[in-house]
PATORLO-426817 format. One record per residue (C-alpha): residue in one letter; y, z, x. Coordinates in steps of 0.2 Angstrom, whole numbers, padded with zeros to 4 digits, always signed. Layout:
BEGIN
AYZX ...
This chain:
BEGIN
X+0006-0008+0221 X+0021-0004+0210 X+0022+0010+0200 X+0022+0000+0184 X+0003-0006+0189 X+0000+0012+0191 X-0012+0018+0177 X-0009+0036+0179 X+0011+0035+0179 X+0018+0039+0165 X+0023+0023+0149 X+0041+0029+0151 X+0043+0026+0170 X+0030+0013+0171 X+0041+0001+0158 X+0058+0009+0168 X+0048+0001+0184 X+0047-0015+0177 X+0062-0019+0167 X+0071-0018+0184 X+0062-0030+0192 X+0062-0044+0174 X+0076-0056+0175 X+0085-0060+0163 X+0074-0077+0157 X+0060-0064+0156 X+0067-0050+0147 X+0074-0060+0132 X+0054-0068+0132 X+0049-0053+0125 X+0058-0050+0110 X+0051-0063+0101 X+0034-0069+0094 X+0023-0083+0095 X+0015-0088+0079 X-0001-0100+0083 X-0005-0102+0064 X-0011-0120+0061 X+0006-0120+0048 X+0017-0115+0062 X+0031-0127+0070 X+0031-0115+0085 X+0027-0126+0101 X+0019-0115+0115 X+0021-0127+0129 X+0039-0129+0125 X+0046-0115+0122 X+0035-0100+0130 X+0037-0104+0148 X+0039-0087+0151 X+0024-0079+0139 X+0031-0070+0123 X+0032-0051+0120 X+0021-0052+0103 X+0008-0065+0094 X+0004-0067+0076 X-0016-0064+0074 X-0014-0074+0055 X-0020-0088+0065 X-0036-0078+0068 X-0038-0082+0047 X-0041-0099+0048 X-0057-0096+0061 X-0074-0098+0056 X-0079-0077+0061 X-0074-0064+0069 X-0082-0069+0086 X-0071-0088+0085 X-0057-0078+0082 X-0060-0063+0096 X-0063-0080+0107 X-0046-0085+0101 X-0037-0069+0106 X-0045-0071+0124 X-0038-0086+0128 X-0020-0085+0121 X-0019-0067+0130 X-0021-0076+0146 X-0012-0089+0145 X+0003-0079+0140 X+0000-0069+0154 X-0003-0084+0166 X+0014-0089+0163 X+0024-0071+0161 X+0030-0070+0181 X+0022-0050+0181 X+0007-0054+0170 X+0014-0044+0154 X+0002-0045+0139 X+0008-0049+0123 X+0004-0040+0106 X-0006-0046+0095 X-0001-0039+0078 X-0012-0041+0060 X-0011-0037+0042 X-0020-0020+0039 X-0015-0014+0020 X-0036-0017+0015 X-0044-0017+0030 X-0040-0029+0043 X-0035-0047+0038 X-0048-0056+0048 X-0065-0062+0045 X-0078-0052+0042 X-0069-0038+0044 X-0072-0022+0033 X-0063-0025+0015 X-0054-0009+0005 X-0046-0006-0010 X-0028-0013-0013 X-0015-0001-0007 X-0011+0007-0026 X-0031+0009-0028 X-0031+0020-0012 X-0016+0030-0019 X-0026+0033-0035 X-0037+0040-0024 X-0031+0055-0019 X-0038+0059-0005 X-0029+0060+0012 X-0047+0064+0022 X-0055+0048+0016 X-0038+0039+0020 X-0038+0047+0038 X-0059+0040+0039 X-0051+0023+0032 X-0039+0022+0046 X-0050+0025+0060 X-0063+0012+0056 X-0049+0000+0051 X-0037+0007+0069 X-0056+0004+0077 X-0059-0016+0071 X-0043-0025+0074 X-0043-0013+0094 X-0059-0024+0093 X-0054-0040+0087 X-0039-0039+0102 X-0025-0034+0089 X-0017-0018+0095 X-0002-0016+0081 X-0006-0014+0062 X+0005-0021+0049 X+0003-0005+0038 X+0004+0007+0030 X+0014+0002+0015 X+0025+0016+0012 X+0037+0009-0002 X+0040+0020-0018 X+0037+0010-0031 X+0046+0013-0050 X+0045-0003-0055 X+0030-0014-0061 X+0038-0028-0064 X+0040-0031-0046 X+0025-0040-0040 X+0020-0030-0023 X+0018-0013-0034 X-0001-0015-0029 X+0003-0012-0010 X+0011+0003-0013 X+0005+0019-0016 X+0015+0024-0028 X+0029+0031-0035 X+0029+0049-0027 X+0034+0053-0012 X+0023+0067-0009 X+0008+0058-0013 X+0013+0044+0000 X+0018+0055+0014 X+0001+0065+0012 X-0010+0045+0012 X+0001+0037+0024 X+0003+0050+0037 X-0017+0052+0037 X-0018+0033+0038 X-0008+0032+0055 X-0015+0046+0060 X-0031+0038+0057 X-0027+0021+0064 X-0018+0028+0079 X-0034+0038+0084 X-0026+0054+0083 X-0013+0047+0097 X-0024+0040+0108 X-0016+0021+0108 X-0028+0016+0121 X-0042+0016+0109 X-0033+0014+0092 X-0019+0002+0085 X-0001+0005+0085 X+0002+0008+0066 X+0018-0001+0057 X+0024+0005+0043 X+0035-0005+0030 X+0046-0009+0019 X+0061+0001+0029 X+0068+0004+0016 X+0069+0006-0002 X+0063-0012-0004 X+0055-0007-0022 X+0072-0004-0030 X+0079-0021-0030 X+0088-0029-0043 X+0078-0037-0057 X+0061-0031-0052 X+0064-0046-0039 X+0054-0046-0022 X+0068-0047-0006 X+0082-0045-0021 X+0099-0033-0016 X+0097-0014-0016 X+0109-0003-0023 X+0103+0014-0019 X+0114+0032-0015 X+0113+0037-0001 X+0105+0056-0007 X+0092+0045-0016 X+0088+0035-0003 X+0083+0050+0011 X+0076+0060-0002 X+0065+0048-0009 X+0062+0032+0000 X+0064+0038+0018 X+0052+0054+0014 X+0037+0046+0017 X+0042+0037+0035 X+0050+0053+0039 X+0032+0061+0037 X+0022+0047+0048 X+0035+0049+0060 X+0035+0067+0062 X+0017+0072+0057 X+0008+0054+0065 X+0018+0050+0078 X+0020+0031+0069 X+0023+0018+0084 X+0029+0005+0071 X+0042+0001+0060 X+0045-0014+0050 X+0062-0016+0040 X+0064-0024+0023 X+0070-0040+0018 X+0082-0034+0006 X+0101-0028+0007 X+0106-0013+0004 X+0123-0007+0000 X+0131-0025+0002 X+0121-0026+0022 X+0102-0034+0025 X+0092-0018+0032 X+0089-0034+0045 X+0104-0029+0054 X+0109-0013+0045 X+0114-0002+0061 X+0118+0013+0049 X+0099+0011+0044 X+0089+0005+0058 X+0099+0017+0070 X+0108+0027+0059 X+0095+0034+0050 X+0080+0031+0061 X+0082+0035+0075 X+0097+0047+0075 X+0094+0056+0060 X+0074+0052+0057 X+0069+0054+0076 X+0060+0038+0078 X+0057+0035+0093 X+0045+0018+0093 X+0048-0001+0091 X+0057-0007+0077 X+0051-0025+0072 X+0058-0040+0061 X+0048-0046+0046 X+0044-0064+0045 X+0058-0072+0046 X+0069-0057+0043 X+0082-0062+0057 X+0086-0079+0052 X+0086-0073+0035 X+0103-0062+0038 X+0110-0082+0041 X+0101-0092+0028 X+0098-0082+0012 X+0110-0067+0016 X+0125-0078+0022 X+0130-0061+0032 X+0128-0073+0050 X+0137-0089+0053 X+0124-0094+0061 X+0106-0091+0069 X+0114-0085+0085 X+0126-0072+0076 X+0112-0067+0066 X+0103-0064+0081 X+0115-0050+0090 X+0119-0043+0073 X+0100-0038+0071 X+0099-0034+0089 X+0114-0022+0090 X+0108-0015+0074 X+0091-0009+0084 X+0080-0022+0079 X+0070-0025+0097 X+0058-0040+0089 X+0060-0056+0081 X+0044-0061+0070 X+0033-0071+0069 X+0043-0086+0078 X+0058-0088+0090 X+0073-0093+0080 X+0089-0081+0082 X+0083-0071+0098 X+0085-0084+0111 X+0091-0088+0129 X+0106-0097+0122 X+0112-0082+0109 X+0111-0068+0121 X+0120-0080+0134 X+0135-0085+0122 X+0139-0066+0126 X+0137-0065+0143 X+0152-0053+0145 X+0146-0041+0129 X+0141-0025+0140 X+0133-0017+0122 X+0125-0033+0119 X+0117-0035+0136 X+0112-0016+0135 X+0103-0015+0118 X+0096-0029+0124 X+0088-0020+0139 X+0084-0007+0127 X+0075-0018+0118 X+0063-0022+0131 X+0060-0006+0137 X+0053+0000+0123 X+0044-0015+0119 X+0035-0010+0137 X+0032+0006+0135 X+0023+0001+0118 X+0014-0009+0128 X+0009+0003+0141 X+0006+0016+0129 X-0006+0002+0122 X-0016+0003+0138 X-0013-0016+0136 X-0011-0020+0154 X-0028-0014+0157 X-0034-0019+0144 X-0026-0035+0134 X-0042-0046+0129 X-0054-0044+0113 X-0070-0034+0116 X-0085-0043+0119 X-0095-0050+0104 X-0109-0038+0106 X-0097-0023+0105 X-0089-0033+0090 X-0106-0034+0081 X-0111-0016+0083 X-0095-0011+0072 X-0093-0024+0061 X-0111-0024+0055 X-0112-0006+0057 X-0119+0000+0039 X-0108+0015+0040 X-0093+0004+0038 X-0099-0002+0021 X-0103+0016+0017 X-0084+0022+0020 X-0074+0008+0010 X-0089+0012-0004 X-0082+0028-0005 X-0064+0023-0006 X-0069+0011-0019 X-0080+0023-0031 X-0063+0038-0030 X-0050+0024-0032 X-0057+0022-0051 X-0048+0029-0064 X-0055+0030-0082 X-0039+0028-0092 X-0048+0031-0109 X-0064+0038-0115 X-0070+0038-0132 X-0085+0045-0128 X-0095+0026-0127 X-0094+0031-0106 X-0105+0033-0097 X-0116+0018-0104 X-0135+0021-0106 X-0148+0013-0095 X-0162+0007-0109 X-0166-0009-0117 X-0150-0015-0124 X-0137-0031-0125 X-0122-0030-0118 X-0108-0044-0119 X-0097-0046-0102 X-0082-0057-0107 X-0067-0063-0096 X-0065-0070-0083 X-0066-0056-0069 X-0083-0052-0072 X-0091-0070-0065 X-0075-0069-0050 X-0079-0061-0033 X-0058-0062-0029 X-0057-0051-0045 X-0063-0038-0028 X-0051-0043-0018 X-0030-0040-0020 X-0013-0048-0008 X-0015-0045+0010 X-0033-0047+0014 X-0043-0062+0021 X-0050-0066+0003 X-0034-0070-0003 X-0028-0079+0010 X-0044-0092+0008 X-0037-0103-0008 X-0025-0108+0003 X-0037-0121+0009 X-0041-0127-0008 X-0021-0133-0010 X-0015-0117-0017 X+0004-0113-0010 X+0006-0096-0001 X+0021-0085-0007 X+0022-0074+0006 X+0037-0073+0015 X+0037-0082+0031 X+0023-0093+0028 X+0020-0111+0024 X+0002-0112+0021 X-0007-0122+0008 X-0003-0139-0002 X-0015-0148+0008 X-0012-0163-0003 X-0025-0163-0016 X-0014-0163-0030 X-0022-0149-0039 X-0007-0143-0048 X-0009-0139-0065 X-0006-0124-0073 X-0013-0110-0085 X-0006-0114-0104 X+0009-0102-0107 X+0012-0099-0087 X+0019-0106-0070 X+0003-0099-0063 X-0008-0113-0057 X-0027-0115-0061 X-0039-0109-0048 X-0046-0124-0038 X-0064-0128-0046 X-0073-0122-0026 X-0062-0106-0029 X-0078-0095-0032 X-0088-0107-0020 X-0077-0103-0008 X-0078-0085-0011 X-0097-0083-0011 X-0096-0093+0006 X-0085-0082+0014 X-0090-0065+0007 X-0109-0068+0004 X-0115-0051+0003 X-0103-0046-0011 X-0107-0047-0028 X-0097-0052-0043 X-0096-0038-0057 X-0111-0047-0067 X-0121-0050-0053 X-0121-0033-0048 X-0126-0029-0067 X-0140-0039-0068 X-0144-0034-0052 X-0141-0015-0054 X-0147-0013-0073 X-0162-0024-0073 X-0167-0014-0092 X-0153-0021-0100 X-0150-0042-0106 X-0132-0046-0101 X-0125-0061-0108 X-0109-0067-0102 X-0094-0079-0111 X-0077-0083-0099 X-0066-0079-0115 X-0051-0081-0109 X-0044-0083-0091 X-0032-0070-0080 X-0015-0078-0085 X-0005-0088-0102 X-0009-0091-0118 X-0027-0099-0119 X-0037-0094-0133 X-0047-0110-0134 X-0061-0099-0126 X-0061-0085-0142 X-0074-0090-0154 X-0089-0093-0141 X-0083-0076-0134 X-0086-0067-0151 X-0100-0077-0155 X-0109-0069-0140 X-0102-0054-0144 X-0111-0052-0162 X-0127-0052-0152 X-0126-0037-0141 X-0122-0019-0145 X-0109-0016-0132 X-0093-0023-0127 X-0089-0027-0109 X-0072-0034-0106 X-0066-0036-0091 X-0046-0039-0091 X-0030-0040-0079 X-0020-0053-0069 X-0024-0058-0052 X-0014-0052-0037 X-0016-0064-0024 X-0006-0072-0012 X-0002-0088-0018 X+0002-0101-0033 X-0014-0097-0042 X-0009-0079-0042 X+0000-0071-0056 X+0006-0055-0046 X+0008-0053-0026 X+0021-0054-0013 X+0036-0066-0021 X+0026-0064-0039 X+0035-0054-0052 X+0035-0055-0070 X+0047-0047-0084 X+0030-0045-0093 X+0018-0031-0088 X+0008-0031-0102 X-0012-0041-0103 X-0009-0058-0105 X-0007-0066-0123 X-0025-0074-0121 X-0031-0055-0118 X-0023-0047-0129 X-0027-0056-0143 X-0046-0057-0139 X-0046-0038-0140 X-0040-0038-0157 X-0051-0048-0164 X-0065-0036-0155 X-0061-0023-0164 X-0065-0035-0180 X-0086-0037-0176 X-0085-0015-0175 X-0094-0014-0159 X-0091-0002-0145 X-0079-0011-0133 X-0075-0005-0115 X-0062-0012-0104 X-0063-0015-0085 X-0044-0020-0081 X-0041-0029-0062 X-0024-0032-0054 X-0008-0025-0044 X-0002-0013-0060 X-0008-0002-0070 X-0016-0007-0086 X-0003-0010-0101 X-0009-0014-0119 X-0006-0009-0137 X-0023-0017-0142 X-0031-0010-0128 X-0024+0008-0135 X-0026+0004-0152 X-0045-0002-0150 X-0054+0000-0133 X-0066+0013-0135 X-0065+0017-0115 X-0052+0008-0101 X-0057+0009-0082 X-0044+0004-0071 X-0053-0004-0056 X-0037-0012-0048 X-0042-0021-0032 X-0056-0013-0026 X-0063-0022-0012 X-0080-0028-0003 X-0090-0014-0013 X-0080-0013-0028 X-0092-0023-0041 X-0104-0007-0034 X-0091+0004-0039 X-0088+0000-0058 X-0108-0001-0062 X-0110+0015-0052 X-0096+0022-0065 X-0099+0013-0080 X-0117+0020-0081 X-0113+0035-0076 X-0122+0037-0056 X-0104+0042-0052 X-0092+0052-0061 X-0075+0046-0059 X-0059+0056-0052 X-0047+0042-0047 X-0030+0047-0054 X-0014+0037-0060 X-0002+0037-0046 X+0010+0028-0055 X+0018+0032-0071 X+0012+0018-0086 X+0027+0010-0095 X+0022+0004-0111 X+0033-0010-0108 X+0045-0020-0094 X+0060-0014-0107 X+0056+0004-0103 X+0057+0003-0084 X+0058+0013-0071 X+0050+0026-0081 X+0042+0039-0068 X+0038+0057-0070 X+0050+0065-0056 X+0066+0060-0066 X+0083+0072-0063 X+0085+0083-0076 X+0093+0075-0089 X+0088+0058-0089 X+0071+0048-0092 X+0060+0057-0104 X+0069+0074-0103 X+0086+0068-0108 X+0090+0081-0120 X+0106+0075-0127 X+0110+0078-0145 X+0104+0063-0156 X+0096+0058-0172 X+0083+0050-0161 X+0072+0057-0146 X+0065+0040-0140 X+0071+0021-0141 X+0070+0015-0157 X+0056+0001-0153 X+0046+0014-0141 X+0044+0033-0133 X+0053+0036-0120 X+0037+0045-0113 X+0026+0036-0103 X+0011+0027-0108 X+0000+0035-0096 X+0008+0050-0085 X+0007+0051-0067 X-0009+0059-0063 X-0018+0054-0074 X-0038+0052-0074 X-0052+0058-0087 X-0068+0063-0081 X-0085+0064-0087 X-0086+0082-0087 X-0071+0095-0091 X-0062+0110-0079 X-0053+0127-0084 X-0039+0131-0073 X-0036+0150-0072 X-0030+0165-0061 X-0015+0158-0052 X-0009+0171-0042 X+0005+0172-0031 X+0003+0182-0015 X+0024+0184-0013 X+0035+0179-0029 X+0053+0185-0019 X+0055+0173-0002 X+0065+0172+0012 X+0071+0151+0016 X+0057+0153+0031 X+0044+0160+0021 X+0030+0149+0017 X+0026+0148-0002 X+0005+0156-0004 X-0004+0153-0019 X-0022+0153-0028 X-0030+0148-0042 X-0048+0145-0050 X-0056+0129-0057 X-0070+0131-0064 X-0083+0115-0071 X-0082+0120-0089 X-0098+0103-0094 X-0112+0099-0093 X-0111+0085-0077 X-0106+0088-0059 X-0089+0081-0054 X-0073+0079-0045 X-0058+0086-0050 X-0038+0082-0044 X-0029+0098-0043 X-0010+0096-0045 X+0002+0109-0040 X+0020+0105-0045 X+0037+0111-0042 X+0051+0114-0054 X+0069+0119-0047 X+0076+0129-0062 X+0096+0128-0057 X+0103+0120-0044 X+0118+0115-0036 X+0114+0097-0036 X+0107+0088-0050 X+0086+0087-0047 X+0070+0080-0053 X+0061+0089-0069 X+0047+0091-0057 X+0040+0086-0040 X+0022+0085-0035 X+0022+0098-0020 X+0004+0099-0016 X-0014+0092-0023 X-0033+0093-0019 X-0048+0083-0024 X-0062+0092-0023 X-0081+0092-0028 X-0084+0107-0042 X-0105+0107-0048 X-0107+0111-0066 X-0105+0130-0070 X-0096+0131-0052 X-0080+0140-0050 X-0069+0135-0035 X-0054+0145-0027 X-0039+0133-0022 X-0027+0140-0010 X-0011+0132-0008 X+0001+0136+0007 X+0019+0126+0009 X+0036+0128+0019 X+0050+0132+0009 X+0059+0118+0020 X+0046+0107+0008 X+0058+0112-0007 X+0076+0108+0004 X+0087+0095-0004 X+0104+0086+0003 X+0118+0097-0004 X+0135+0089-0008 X+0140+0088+0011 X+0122+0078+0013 X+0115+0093+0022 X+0095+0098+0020 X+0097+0114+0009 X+0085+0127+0006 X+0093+0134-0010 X+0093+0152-0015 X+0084+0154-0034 X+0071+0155-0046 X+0058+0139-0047 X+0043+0137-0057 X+0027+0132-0048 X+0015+0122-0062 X-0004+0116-0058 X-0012+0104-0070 X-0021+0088-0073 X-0007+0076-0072 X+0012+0077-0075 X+0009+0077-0092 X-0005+0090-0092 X+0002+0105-0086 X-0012+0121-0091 X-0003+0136-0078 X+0012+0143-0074 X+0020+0154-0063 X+0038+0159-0055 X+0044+0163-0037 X+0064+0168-0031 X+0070+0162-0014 X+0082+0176-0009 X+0096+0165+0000 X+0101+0148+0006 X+0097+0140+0022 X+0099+0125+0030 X+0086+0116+0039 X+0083+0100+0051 X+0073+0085+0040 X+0066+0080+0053 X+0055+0093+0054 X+0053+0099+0036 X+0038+0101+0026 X+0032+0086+0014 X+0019+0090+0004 X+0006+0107+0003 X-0009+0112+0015 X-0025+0115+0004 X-0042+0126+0010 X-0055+0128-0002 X-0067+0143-0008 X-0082+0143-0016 
């Protein structure tokens, strides 16, 4: 036996073993991927003679259920393996951002709906059960999680993010792979992957794979913080660079980025694979490659060890034309070694195939599943706005549902889950990146009034209800939920344009009931019939004209109006302001998330979700976000006749943070256990909440940082810790916060991380906006510390 078919030996010497007997042929076989999608040109009998080192699971899609798709798995893994001289399994990667992207699969909220969340625990629950189904399915690397900062709402992909704070997405993401990778036990979990590597959210325009042009200080300090955090905290197996340039070179084959900064600076130390079609790209769209074959070594130099989803640049013939590149031939071996030692980490040679259906079954119809993406669904609401109309009263009463939403059950379901990937076969085009799905040749083309987005096919919610069966549409679930109450239900007005056609039957039905529902957004998909999504961006982030319009003319019959808003962004409306006596922001909130909204709407739940994106009030105001340098944004401070635009406030419509409640909370007593620290000191403080009404409920504790004077210019303020925590009526709770000084370090004008000597103010509130304590500290001297190993965000325990 040779040592790389010894179990008990270690990854490293195990893929060392086995590179050393590869040949040449076989090595370069496993630095691409095999894409079996019925879309796909790939041709497996052609050219795989040798196996391939990963496979794309969005085949697994376009199967019936799980068990076809699990079959699938099976016999592809061996085939590949029949024809890899040394039997070497292939990798099997899938979408995980809402669950994993396969039939019947456990759906959760879009990516920004977990951010508003909160709550890294439930996150960490998420990611096992998520790491646990695709192990199941035969997948063993996760496309997630989604680690972009996100400042813009223009750009259509803000609802896979989660957020615009780094602190908040290095707390949720490093959870997540913590979650999905089982605690580091690959053999049982799935190799997490996060992306967009990086800064992909701060392209020009708002405009998805558009040129980045970010400092460098910007981009360590704030994009790569998160990554930094799964690395270091998750050990985070995967990376994923983005399609984007930045600083005049594609991340695609960005050496300074991809080895640069991660590995040599960052520490990474896993596999580093392409996007779709990310490698031919640098050629095609970038024009920074002559041709496929130099956009092949460029990437490869630059340390990126796989091509995906297909073989295009990272051939035979393009390593070959370089025959006498030692570098080349080296990074190339380097390549596969850890490409095998992922797999052996993976337990893949052991263990390569799908489980058996039964095992399947026991976890996919396990009701405790339901049970945990429930609970993401019910803290991932935020109420926006409350009048006091919320909760609604269960009694005899009429309620009106208008818009188009409430009668849809994709309203449930964002980009990147298997829902959204269904209208495909209904002739929708898919927009993602790297794909060709869709146009099936029905002709089914036209569009909304007003818009380029193309009308849902007639089957749509057929389809839908074929599909996802046990889900609910929001009105079904009222009707089903609130027997007491008559619903009556008018489409109004649909998710895109200018159609108002639907107006006066909506207001008729309107003048019969006493209450108002409105449910109101976009529709972030994944395709043509999506008016936000991957390669979806709009200069206008407002509620469609048809929406807007509606709500105005609400206002006009003087009934009590509440608004349920959908979609990949925040909620954005000067009617909804204006008139709405209550907003709910739902986002996307998965398979239980029409059980979510009637659970809060009347009041069985009492919400907590926060904002985790500041609210323009416009697209002409962005990027607005709350930790802006000193100076700028909202806190410009310049003297002028005028403090704000003169069409609009500088302030944001909503702060980051924000999220009412049904009941209130007093924040009292912070007390600082050392106010004078050393650089190595950790930062030790308490306060009280107490549950000042009359309901039991959540709150979102906030504890921010403010740097007072610097040496550097830096943000107003910075989220540096946070705790959502159950507080009863009456209750008081203690909150201790404990963080690393390194937490607070900054890159200093020779782009050092810098511990700097003086006062700060620590702040806890509500939101950015809602600041209620205040407190000081004085760090004695300056030090210098590694990033690698810095502190991200602040460690919570809490006392009754």
């Amino acid at each position: 036996m040779s040592l790389y078919q010894d179990k008990n030996a270690s990854p490293a010497d195990r893929a060392e073993d086995l590179l050393k007997k590869m040949s040449y042929e076989e090595k370069v076989a496993q630095l691409s991927g095999y894409n079996p999608a019925g879309w796909s040109a790939d041709d497996f009998e052609k050219d795989y003679p040798l196996g391939a080192g990963q496979v794309s699971f969005f085949a697994g899609t376009e199967k019936r259920d799980i068990y076809e798709a699990a079959a699938f798995q099976r016999e592809l893994q061996e085939k590949i393996m029949e024809r890899s001289p040394h039997r070497i399994p292939a990798i099997f990667h899938v979408e995980t951002l809402c669950g994993v992207m396969l039939p019947g699969a456990t759906s959760f909220p879009s990516g920004i709906g977990q951010g508003a969340t909160f709550d890294p625990v439930q996150q960490k629950k998420a990611g096992k059960l998520i790491g646990k189904q695709a192990r199941l399915a035969g997948a063993s690397q996760a496309f997630a999680p989604v680690l972009d900062i996100s400042r813009d709402a223009r750009f259509g992909r803000q609802g896979e993010t989660y957020g615009e704070d780094p602190a908040l997405a290095s707390a949720m993401g490093s959870a997540y792979v913590q979650g999905i990778q089982q605690d580091g036990d690959l053999t049982e979990g799935t190799a997490a992957t996060a992306k967009h590597f990086l800064g992909y959210h701060d392209s020009q325009g708002g405009i998805h794979a558009a040129a980045c042009d970010i400092p460098e200080r910007l981009l360590r300090e704030i994009y790569a913080r998160p990554f930094q955090a799964a690395v270091t905290e998750g050990r985070m197996q995967g990376i994923m660079p983005s399609y984007s340039s930045v600083n005049g070179v594609p991340v695609a084959c960005s050496e300074e980025i991809l080895t640069g900064l991660l590995r040599e600076e960052m520490g990474f130390e896993g596999l580093v694979v392409s996007d779709y079609c990310a490698v031919q790209e640098i050629h095609e769209r970038h024009h920074a490659a002559e041709s496929y074959e130099e956009a092949g070594r460029k990437a490869l130099l630059a340390g990126m060890q796989q091509e995906l989803p297909s073989r295009k640049c990272y051939t035979q013939e393009t390593f070959r034309l370089n025959e006498e590149d030692g570098r080349l031939h080296a990074c190339l071996d380097e390549a596969v070694r850890k490409i095998l030692t992922t797999k052996f980490m993976l337990g893949l040679f052991e263990n390569p195939f799908a489980a058996p259906d039964e095992e399947i079954r026991k976890e996919y119809e396990n009701p405790n599943s339901t049970e945990i993406t429930r609970t993401s669904a019910l803290e991932s609401m935020v109420l926006v706005k409350n009048d006091g109309i919320l909760p609604l009263e269960r009694k005899k009463q009429t309620i009106a549902v208008i818009g188009y939403h409430a009668a849809a059950v994709l309203a449930m379901f964002g980009g990147y889950t298997y829902m959204s990937m269904t209208e495909s076969a209904l002739g929708a085009k898919n927009t993602m990146a790297g794909m060709e799905t869709g146009d099936n040749g029905e002709g089914f083309r036209e569009t909304y009034c007003g818009t380029v987005v193309e009308k849902e096919h007639p089957d749509t919610e057929k389809l839908a209800k074929e599909l996802a069966p046990s889900v609910n549409n929001l009105l079904e679930e009222l009707k089903e939920r609130v027997p007491e109450t008559d619903f009556l239900y008018a489409y109004g007005y649909p998710y895109a344009g200018t159609d108002c056609s639907a107006h006066q039957e909506a207001l008729r039905i309107a003048e019969q009931a006493d209450v108002v529902l409105m449910t109101v957004g976009g529709k972030y998909g994944t395709g043509t019939t999506a008016s936000m999504g991957e390669g979806i961006d709009g200069t206008d982030i407002n509620l469609p004209l048809c929406q807007e319009e509606l709500i105005q003319k609400m206002a006009g019959l003087g009934k009590p109006v509440v608004l349920v808003h959908f979609g990949g962004r925040p909620i954005s409306s000067d009617a909804a302001d204006q008139y709405a006596d209550a907003i709910l922001e739902a986002w996307n909130p998965g398979e239980k998330g029409a059980d979510a909204v009637v659970s809060v709407l009347f009041g069985e739940y009492n919400p907590a979700g926060r904002m985790p994106v500041s609210t323009p009030y416009n697209a002409g105001q962005i990027p607005v976000y709350y930790n802006h340098p000193y100076g700028s944004g909202y806190h410009q401070n310049t003297i002028s006749a005028f403090r704000q635009y003169m069409d609009c406030p500088h302030e944001p419509r909503y702060y980051f943070g924000h999220g009412l409640s049904y009941t209130t909370f007093a924040y009292k007593k912070m007390q600082i256990r050392n106010r004078r620290l050393q650089p190595e000191d950790e930062l030790e403080l308490t306060l009280e909440i107490e549950n000042t009404g009359e309901r039991d409920g959540e709150e979102v504790v906030q504890l921010y940082i403010r740097d007072c004077y610097a040496s550097m210019v830096r943000p107003v303020m910075e989220l540096a810790g946070f705790c959502r925590t159950f507080i009863r009526a009456g209750e008081v709770k203690k909150i201790c916060f404990r963080m690393k000084l390194s937490q607070f370090a900054f890159l200093d004008s020779q782009m050092r991380w810098k511990v700097e000597a003086g006062e700060m103010e620590v702040l806890a509130g509500a939101s950015a906006g809602d600041i209620r304590l205040k407190e000081s500290v004085f760090i004695e001297r300056d030090s210098w510390v590694d990033g690698k190993t810095r502190g991200f965000y602040g460690s919570v325990e809490i006392t009754d």
